[in-house]
N, C-alpha and C positions, 0 to 999 in steps of 0.2 A: 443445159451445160452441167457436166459434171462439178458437182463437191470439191473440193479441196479435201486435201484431208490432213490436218495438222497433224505434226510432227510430235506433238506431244497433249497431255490431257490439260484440259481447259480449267479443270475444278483443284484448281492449285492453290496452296496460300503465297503469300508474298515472298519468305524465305527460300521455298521452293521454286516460285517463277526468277527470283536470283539465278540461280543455281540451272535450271533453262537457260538464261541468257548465255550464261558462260557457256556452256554446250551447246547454241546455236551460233555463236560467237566463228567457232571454229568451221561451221559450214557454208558460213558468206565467200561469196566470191567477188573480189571490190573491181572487178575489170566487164566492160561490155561483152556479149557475145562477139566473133569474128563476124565484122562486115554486119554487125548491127545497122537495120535498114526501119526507120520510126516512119508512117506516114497516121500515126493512132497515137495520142495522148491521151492518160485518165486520168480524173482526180478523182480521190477517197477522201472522205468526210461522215461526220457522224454528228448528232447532235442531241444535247439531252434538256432537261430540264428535273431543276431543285425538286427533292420528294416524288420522283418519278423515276424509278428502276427499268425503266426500258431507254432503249438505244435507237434512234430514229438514225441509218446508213445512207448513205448512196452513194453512188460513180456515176459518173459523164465521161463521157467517150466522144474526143473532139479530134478532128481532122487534122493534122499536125501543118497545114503548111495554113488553110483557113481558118484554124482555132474555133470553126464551127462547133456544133453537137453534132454529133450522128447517131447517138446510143445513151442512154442511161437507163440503169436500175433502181431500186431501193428496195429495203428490207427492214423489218424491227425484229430485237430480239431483248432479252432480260438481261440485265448487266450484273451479273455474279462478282464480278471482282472489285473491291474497290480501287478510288482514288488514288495511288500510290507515283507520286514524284517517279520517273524512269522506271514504272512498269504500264505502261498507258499503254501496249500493245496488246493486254492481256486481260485488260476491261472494253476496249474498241475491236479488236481483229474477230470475236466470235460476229460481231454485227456486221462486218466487212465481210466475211466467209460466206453470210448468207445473201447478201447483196453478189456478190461475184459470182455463186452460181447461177442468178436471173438474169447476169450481166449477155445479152446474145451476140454481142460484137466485143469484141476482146482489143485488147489494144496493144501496142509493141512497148510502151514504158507506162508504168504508174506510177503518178504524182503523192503524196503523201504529206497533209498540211501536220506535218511532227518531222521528229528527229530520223536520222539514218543512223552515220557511225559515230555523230557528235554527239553523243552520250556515256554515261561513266561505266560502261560495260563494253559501248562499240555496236551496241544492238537495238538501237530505236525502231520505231511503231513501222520505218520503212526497208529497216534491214528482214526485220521478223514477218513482215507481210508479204516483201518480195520472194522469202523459201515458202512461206507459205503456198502463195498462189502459185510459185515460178517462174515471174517477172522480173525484167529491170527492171528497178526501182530507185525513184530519188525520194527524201526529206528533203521539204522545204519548210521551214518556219517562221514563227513572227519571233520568236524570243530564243536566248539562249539557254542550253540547260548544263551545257558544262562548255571548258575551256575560256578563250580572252582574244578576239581578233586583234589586228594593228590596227594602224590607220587608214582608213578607208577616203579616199577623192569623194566629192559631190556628183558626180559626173555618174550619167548612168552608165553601164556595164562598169562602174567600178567593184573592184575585187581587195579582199585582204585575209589569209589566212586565220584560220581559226584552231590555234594551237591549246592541247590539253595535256600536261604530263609530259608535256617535251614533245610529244606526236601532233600532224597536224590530221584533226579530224573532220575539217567540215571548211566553208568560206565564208566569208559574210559577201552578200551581193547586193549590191546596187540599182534595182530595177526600175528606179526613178533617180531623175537628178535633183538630189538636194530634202528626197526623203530614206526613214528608216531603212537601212539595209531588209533581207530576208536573208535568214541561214542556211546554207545548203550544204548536204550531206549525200554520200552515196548510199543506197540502200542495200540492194543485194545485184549479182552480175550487172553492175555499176562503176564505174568511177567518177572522180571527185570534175576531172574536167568536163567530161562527157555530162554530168549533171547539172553542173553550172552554164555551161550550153543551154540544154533545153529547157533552165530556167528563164534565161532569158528572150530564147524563141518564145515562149509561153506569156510574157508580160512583156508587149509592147504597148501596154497601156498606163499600167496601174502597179501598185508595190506587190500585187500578190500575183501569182501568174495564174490562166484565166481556167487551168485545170482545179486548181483550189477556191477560185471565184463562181464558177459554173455548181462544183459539189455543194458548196457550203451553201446557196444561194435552194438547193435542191433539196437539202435534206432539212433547212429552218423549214420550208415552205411543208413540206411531208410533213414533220412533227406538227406544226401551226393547223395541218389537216387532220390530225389525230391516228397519224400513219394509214390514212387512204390516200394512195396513191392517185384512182381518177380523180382525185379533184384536184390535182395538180395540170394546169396550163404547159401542156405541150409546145417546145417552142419557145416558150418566154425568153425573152435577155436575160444575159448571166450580170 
């Protein structure tokens, strides 16, 4: 599979990857493609560990109506960037770029366990991966990093805006009844309903949907392996 080829250089400092944001800002497009047609979901994850400067990625490529697997990747690379509140696409996306090109099934929407437009720029880890790679793209997360939802029912598929600055940028979702919402945002040829949809396609089980349960579960196991992939259990439950 072809490279990706980012939009801009990777060896930025924090002031500067600001300043990216706002100029990728303007090249999201928050609406699906015409007659967007999903039978492919993926989830992107990454995983590190303390005093270890590498980046253990991966994706799962799950059948969108059996939440199967059909595909996944993985990749390490060196994490040049640090830690920085709302620039988490810019220490994660080089490790994701190299996973996506060994990815050999491509999928029609990628999942993303971070932010989309609910972030203090409008450019989270899934608005910036989706121009990356050229995908629909949604942010799903566990926690919030900007804005204040309403009140949200117990009841699963409940929903309640997630408003920042007067705009609303994202939803809080309901994917169990009677636990923690998850956040959802549009990523990039996205929108907010369309995303909250296939959140909830994605987790008929559990609070996280099973394209973020399948990565995450993929990529501890790869680092736990010392990033050798055969030793990873093809097949295994997510």
């Amino acid at each position: 599979m072809e490279s990706p080829r980012a939009p801009h250089p990777w060896n930025v400092t924090p002031t500067e990857a600001v300043a990216l944001q706002k100029r990728l800002r303007e090249q999201l497009i928050l609406e699906p493609p015409p007659g967007l047609r999903v039978t492919r979901l993926a989830g992107a994850d990454i995983s590190t560990e303390k005093g270890n400067d590498t980046g253990y990625g991966g994706m799962v490529v799950l059948d969108a109506e059996t939440l199967q697997p059909v595909a996944r990747a993985v990749a390490t690379a060196t994490l040049t960037f640090p830690y920085v509140p709302g620039l988490l696409s810019f220490r994660e996306l080089p490790v994701l770029a190299a996973v996506w090109e060994r990815l050999t099934v491509r999928p029609d929407v990628l999942v993303f366990d971070g932010q989309g437009t609910a972030h203090p720029r409008r450019v989270g880890i899934a608005c910036h991966g989706g121009l990356l790679f050229d995908i629909p793209s949604i942010g799903c997360a566990k926690s919030l990093l900007v804005g204040t939802p309403g009140k949200l029912a117990e009841r699963r598929g409940a929903t309640s805006p997630i408003t920042h600055k007067g705009e609303v940028v994202g939803m809080a979702v309901r994917t169990r009844t009677g636990v923690s919402p998850v956040y959802v945002s549009p990523g990039h040829r996205m929108d907010l309903d369309t995303a909250v949809e296939w959140v909830l396609k994605a987790s008929p089980r559990y609070r996280e949907p099973e394209t973020t349960r399948h990565a995450h579960r993929l990529v501890n196991a790869f680092r736990r392996a010392g990033g050798e992939a055969a030793e990873l259990e093809e097949g295994s439950p997510g």
